[in-house]
C-alpha positions in Angstrom: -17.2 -8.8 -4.1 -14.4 -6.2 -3.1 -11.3 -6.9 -5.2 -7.6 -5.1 -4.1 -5.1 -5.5 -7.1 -1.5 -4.0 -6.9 0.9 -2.9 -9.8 4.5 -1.2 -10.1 6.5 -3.7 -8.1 10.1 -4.8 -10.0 13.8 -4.2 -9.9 16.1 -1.3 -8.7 19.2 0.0 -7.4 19.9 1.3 -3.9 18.9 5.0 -4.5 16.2 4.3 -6.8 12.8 4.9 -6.9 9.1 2.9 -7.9 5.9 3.8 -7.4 2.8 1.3 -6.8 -0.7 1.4 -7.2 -3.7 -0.2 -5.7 -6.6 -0.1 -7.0 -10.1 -1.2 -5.1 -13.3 -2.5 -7.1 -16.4 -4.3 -6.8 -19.3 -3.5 -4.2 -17.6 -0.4 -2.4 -19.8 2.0 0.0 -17.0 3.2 1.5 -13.1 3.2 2.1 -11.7 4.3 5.3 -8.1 3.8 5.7 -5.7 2.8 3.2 -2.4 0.7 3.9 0.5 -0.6 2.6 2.5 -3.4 4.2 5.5 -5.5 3.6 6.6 -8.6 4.7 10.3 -9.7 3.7 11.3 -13.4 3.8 11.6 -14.7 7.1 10.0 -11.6 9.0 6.4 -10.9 9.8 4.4 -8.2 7.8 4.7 -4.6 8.7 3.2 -1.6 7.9 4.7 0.9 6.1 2.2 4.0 5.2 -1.3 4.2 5.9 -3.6 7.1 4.5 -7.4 8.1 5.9 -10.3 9.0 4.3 -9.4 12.2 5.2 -5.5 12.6 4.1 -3.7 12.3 7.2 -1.1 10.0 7.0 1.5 8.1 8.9 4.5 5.6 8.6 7.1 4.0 10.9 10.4 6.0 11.1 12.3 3.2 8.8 10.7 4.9 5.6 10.0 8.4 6.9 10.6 10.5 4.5 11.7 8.4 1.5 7.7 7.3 1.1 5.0 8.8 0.3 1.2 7.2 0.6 -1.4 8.9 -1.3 -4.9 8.2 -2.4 -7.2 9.2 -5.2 -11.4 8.9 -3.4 -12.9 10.0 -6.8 -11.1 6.8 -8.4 -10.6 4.5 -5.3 -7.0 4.4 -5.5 -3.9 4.6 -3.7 -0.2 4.8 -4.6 3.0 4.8 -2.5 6.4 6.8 -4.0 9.2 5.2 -2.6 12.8 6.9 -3.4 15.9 6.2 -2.2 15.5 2.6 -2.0 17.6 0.9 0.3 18.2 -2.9 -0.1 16.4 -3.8 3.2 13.3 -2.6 1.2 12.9 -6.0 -0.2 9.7 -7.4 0.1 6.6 -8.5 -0.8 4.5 -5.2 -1.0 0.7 -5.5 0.0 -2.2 -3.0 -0.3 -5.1 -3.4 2.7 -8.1 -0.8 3.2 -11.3 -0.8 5.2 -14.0 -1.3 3.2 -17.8 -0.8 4.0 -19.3 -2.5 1.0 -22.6 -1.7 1.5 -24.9 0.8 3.5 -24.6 0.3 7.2 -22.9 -3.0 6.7 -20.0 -3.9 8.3 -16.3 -2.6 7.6 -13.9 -5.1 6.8 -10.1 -5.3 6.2 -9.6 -6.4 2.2 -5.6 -7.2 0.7 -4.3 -7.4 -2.4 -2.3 -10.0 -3.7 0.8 -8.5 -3.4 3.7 -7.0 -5.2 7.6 -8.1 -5.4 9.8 -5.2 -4.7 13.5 -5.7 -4.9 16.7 -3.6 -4.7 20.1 -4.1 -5.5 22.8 -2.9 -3.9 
C-alpha cells in the first residue's frame, strides 16, 4: 500500500509564511510528478504547484512567486514554502503524486489526507 501523509498546516498572519511536507511510503517503484492542491470551502480543488521527477516546476499565476514546490527523490518527499500569505490562501492543502508501485505496473494518482491552512488578516 502507497500511503501520502501531510504535515505543517496551522495558523498565520497575512504576510506570513509555512511550509508543508508530504511524505510518500509503502510499495513505491517510482514517483513521477508531485502536486499540491487546495480546495477552499465552497470551491472546487485546484492546483497550486506541481514538481517532476525531473525538477521542473509549475504553478498558476495566483501563487507565482510567493510558493515554492520542491522534492527530496532520495527520501520521497516534497514540501511547498509559501510566504506572503494572503487570506484567500485558506484552504484545505492536499499532496497528490503519480506513483508506479511496482515494476511495469501501472501509475496511479495517490492523495494525502490533507492539511488545514489558514490566514488572518
Amino acid at each position: 500500500q502507497v500511503q501520502l501523509v501531510e504535515s505543517g498546516g496551522g495558523l498565520v498572519q497575512a504576510g506570513g509564511s509555512l511550509r508543508l511536507s508530504c511524505a510518500a511510503s509503502g510499495n513505491i517503484f517510482n514517483i513521477y510528478a508531485m502536486s499540491w492542491y487546495r480546495q477552499a470551502p465552497g470551491k472546487q480543488r485546484e492546483l497550486v504547484a506541481v514538481v517532476t521527477s525531473g525538477g521542473s516546476t509549475n504553478y498558476p499565476d495566483s501563487v507565482l512567486g510567493r510558493f515554492t514546490i520542491s522534492r527530496d527523490n532520495a527520501k520521497n518527499t516534497a514540501a511547498l514554502q509559501m510566504n506572503s500569505l494572503k487570506p484567500e490562501d485558506t484552504a484545505v492543502y492536499y499532496c497528490a503524486a503519480k506513483i508506479q508501485a511496482v515494476v511495469l505496473g501501472r501509475v496511479d494518482v495517490y492523495w494525502g489526507q490533507g492539511t488545514q491552512v489558514t490566514v488572518s488578516s
